[in-house]
Kinemage of the C-alpha trace (Angstrom):
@kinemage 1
@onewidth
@group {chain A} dominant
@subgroup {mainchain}
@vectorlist {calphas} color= white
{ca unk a 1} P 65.292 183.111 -41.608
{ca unk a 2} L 67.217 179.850 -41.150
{ca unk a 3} L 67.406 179.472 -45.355
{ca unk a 4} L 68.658 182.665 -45.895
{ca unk a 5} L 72.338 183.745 -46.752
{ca unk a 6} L 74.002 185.652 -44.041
{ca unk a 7} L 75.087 189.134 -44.723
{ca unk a 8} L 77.276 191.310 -42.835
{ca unk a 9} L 77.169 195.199 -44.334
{ca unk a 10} L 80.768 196.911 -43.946
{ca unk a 11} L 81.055 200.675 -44.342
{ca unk a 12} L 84.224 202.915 -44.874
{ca unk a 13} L 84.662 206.294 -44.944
{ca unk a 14} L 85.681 209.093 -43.075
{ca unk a 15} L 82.841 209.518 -40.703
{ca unk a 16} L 84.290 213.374 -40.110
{ca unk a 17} L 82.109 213.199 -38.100
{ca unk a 18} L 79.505 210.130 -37.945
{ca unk a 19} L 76.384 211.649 -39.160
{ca unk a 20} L 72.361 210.505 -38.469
{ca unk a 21} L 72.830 209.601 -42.301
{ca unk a 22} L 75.878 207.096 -41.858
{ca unk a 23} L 73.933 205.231 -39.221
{ca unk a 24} L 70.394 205.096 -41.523
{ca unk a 25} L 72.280 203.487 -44.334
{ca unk a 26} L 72.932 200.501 -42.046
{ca unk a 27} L 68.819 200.104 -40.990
{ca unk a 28} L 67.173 201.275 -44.818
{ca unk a 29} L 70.093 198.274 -46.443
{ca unk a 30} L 68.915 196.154 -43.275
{ca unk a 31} L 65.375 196.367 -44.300
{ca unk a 32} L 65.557 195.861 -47.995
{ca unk a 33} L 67.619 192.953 -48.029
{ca unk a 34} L 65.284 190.592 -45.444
{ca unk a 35} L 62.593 192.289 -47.540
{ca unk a 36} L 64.152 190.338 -50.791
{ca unk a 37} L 63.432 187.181 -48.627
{ca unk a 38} L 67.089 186.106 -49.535
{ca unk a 39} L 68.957 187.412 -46.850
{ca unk a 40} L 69.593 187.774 -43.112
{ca unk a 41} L 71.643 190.828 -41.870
{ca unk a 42} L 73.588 189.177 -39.238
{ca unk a 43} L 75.814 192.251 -38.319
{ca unk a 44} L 77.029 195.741 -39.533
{ca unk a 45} L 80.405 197.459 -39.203
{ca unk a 46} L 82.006 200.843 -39.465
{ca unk a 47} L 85.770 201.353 -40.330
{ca unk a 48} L 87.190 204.731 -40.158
{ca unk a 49} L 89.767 205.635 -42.452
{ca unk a 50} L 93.188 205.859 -41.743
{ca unk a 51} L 94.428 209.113 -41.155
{ca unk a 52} L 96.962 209.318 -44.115
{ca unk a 53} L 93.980 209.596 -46.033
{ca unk a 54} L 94.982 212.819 -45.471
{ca unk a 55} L 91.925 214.667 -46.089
{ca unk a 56} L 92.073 218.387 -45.456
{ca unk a 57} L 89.981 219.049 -41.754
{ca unk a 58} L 90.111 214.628 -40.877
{ca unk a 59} L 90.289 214.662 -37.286
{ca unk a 60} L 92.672 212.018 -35.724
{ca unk a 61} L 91.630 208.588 -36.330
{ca unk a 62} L 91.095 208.088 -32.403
{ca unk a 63} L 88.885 210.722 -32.533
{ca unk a 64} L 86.466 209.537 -35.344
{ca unk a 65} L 86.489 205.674 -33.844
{ca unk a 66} L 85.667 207.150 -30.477
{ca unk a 67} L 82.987 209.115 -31.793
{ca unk a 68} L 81.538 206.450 -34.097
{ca unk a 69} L 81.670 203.961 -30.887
{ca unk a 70} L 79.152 206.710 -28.627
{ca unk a 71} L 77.195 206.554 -31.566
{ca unk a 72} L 76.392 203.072 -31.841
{ca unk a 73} L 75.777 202.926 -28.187
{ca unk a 74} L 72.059 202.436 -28.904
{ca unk a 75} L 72.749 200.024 -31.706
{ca unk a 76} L 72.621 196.176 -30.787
{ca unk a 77} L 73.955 194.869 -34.881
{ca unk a 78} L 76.499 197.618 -35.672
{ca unk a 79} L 80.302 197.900 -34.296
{ca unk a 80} L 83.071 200.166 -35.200
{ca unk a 81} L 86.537 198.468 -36.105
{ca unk a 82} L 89.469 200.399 -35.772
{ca unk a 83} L 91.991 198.082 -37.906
{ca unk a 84} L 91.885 200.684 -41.149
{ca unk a 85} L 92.418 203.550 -38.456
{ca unk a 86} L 95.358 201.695 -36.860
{ca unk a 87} L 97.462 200.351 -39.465
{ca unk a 88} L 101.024 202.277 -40.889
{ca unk a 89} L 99.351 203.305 -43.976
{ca unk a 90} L 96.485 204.745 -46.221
{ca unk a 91} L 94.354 200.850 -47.113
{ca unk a 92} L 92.544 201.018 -50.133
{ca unk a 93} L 88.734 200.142 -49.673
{ca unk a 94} L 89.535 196.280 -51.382
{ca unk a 95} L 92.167 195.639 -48.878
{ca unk a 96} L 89.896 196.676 -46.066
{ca unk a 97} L 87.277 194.157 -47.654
{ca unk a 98} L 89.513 191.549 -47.770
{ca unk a 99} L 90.682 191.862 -44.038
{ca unk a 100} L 87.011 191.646 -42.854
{ca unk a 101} L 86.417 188.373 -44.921
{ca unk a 102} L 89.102 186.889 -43.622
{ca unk a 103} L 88.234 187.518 -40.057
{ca unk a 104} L 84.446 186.478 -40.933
{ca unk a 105} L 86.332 183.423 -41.913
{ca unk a 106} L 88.219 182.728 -38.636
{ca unk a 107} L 85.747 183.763 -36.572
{ca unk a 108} L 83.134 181.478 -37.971
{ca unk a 109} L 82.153 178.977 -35.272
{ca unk a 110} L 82.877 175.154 -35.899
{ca unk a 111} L 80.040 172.368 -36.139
{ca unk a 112} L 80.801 168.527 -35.104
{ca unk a 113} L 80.009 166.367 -37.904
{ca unk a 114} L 78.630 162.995 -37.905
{ca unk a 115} L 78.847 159.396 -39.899
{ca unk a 116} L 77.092 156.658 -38.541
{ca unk a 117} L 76.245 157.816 -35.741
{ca unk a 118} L 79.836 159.249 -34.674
{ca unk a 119} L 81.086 162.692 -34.120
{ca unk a 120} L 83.742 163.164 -37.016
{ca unk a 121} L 86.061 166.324 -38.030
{ca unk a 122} L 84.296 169.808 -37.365
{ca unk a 123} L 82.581 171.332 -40.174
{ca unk a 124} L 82.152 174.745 -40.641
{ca unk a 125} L 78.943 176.846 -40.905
{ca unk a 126} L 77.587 179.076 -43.356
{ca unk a 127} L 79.803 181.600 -44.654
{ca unk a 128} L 78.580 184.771 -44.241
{ca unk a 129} L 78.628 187.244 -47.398
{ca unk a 130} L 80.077 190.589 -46.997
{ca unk a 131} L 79.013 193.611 -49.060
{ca unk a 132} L 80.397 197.054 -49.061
{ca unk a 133} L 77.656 199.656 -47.851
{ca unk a 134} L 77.456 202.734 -49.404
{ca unk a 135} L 75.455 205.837 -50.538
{ca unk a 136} L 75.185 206.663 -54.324
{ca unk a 137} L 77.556 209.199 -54.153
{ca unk a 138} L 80.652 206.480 -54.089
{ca unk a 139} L 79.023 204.306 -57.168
{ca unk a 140} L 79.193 207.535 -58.955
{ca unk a 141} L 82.766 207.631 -58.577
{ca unk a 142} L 83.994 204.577 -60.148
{ca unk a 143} L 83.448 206.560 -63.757
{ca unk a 144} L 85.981 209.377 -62.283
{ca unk a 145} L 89.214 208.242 -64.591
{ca unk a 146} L 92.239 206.868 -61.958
{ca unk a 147} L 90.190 207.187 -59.511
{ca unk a 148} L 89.256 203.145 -58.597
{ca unk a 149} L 91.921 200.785 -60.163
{ca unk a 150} L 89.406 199.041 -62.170
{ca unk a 151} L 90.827 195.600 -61.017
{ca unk a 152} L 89.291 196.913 -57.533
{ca unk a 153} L 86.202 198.158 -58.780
{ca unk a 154} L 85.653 194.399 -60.038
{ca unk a 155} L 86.777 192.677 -57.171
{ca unk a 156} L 84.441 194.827 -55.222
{ca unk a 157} L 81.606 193.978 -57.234
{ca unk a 158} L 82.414 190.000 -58.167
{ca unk a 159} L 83.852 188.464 -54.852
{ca unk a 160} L 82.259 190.588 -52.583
{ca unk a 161} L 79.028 192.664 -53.460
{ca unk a 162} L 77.597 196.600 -53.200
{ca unk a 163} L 74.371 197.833 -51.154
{ca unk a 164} L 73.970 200.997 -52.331
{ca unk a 165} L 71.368 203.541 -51.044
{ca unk a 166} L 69.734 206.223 -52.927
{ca unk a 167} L 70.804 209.764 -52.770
{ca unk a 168} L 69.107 213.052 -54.275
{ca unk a 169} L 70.638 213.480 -57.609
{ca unk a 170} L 72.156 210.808 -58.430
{ca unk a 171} L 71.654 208.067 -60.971
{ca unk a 172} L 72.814 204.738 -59.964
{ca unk a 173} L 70.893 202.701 -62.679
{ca unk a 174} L 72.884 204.980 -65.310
{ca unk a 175} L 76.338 204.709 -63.352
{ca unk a 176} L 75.687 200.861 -63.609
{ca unk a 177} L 74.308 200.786 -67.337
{ca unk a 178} L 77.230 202.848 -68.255
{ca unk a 179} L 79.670 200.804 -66.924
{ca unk a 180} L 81.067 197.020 -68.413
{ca unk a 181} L 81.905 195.592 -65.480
{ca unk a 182} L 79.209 196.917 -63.081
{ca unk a 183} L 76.961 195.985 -65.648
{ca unk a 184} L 78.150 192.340 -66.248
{ca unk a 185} L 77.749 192.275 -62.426
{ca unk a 186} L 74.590 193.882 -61.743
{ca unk a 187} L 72.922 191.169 -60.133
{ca unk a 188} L 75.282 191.681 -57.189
{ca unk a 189} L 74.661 195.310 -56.722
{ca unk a 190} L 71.756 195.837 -54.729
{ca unk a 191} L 70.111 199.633 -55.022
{ca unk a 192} L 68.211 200.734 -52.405
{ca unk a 193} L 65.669 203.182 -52.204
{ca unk a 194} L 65.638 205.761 -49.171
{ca unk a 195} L 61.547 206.393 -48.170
{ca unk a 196} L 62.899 209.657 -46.367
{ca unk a 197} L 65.913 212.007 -48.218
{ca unk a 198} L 68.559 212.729 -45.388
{ca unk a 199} L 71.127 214.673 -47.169
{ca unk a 200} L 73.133 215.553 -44.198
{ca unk a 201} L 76.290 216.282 -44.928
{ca unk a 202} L 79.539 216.092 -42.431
{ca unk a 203} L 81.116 218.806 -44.619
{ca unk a 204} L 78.347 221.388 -43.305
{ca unk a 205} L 78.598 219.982 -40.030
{ca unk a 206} L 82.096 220.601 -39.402
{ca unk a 207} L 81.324 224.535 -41.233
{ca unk a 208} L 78.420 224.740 -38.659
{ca unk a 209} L 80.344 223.565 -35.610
{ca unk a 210} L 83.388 226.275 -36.798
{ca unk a 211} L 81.278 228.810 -36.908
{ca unk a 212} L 79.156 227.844 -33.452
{ca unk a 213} L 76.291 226.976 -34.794
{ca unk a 214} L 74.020 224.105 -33.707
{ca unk a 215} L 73.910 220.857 -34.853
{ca unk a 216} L 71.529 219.253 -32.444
{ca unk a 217} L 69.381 216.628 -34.341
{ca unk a 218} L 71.982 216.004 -36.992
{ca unk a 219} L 74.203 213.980 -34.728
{ca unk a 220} L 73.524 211.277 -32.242
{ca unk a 221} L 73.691 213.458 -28.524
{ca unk a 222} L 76.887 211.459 -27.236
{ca unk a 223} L 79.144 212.976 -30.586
{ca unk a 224} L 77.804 216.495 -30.208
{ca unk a 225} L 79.338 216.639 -26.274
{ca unk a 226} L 82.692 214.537 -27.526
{ca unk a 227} L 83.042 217.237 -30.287
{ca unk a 228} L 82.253 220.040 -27.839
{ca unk a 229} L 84.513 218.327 -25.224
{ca unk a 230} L 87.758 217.827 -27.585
{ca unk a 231} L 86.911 221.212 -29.525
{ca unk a 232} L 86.671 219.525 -32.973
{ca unk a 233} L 86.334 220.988 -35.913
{ca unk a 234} L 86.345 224.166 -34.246
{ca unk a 235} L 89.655 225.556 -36.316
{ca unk a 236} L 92.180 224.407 -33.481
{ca unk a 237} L 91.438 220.382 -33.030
{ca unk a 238} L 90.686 219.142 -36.400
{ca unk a 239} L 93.605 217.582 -37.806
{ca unk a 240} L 94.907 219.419 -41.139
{ca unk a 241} L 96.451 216.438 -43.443
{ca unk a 242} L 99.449 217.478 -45.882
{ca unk a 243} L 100.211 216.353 -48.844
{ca unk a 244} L 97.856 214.995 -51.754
{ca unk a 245} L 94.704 213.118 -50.868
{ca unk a 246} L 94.868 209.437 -52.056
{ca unk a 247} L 92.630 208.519 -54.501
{ca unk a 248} L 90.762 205.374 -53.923
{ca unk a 249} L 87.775 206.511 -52.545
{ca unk a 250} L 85.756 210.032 -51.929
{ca unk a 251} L 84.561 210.142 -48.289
{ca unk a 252} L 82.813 212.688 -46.826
């Protein structure tokens, strides 16, 4: 896979909690983009919103990062970063895209270069690309009117690129043909079809765990006993947010 671009997949969201869904976008975006022969997934990361997000039930932000972290215990590619969760303020998803570049920047490693034989000033490697992952869901929501400042929806799609996996009832080819700008930059919006529909949803969960019912299979072991052990979600531990809910993104 030497010839191949570099990708690293970024998600953002809530993760209220981290579901088995959240963590099979990462592998089904994995496989279809070294399947297009273009592309090497060289890493995948999770960043939990901030909690001015303010989203009615969001459990603290230290919560959700801890949680996503026992999740990806068995995962040897995907990392959580707390930086959204961490900063003063609500980020909006572009600024959160732009943060990651720029550390993909600085941490890229340096190569010696050489001229005649001579070791000359280091030259950097390949930059790695990095696309926004994401479930169908979100594309739908760039149509919703003042949603997505349509500057952001652009830079999103020009600069930095969308992987976006199928989801049952949803229409991502018409969200794209009935948008300009998504359609003028189609080529870098990769659609991705799901083999297996998981439509699990971390608004039931947090209903089920509430009203004491199980969730085994749903979520990775580790988050069920962190949830259990912090009573989350359970009408006393959750987080209520005041206030209006930004609107940059939905996240579930």
């Amino acid at each position: 896979m030497k010839s191949r671009i570099p990708v690293v997949l970024l998600a953002c969201g809530s993760f209220n909690p981290i579901t088995n869904m959240h963590l099979r976008l990462f592998e089904v975006a994995r496989d279809y983009l070294h399947q297009t022969g273009l592309y090497q997934v060289i890493g995948g990361v999770i960043s939990p919103v901030n909690d001015n997000y303010r989203k009615k039930d969001l459990a603290a932000a230290h919560h959700r990062v801890a949680m996503v972290r026992l999740a990806l215990q068995t995962s040897d590619w995907i990392r959580v970063d707390p930086w959204e969760s961490e900063q003063a303020q609500w980020m909006e998803t572009v600024k959160v895209l732009r943060h990651h570049h720029s550390e993909l920047l600085r941490s890229l490693p340096q190569k010696e270069g050489w001229d005649q034989g001579k070791a000359v000033s280091p030259v950097p490697t390949a930059v790695p690309e990095l696309k926004l992952l994401c479930g169908a869901d979100i594309l739908k929501t760039f149509q919703t009117p003042d949603l997505w400042k349509d500057e952001h929806i652009q830079e999103i799609v020009e600069k930095f690129g969308l992987v976006c996996v199928s989801r049952a009832g949803y229409n991502p080819q018409g969200y794209i043909s009935g948008s300009p700008v998504l359609q003028r930059f189609r080529h870098n919006i990769h659609l991705v079809q799901e083999p297996v529909q998981n439509e699990i949803s971390a608004t039931f969960i947090r209903r089920a765990v509430g009203r004491g019912l199980s969730v085994k299979y749903l979520l990775p072991d580790p988050v069920i006993a962190y949830i259990q052990d912090h009573h989350l979600y359970s009408g006393d531990g959750a987080w209520e947010g005041g206030g209006a809910q930004h609107s940059d993104r939905e996240t579930s």
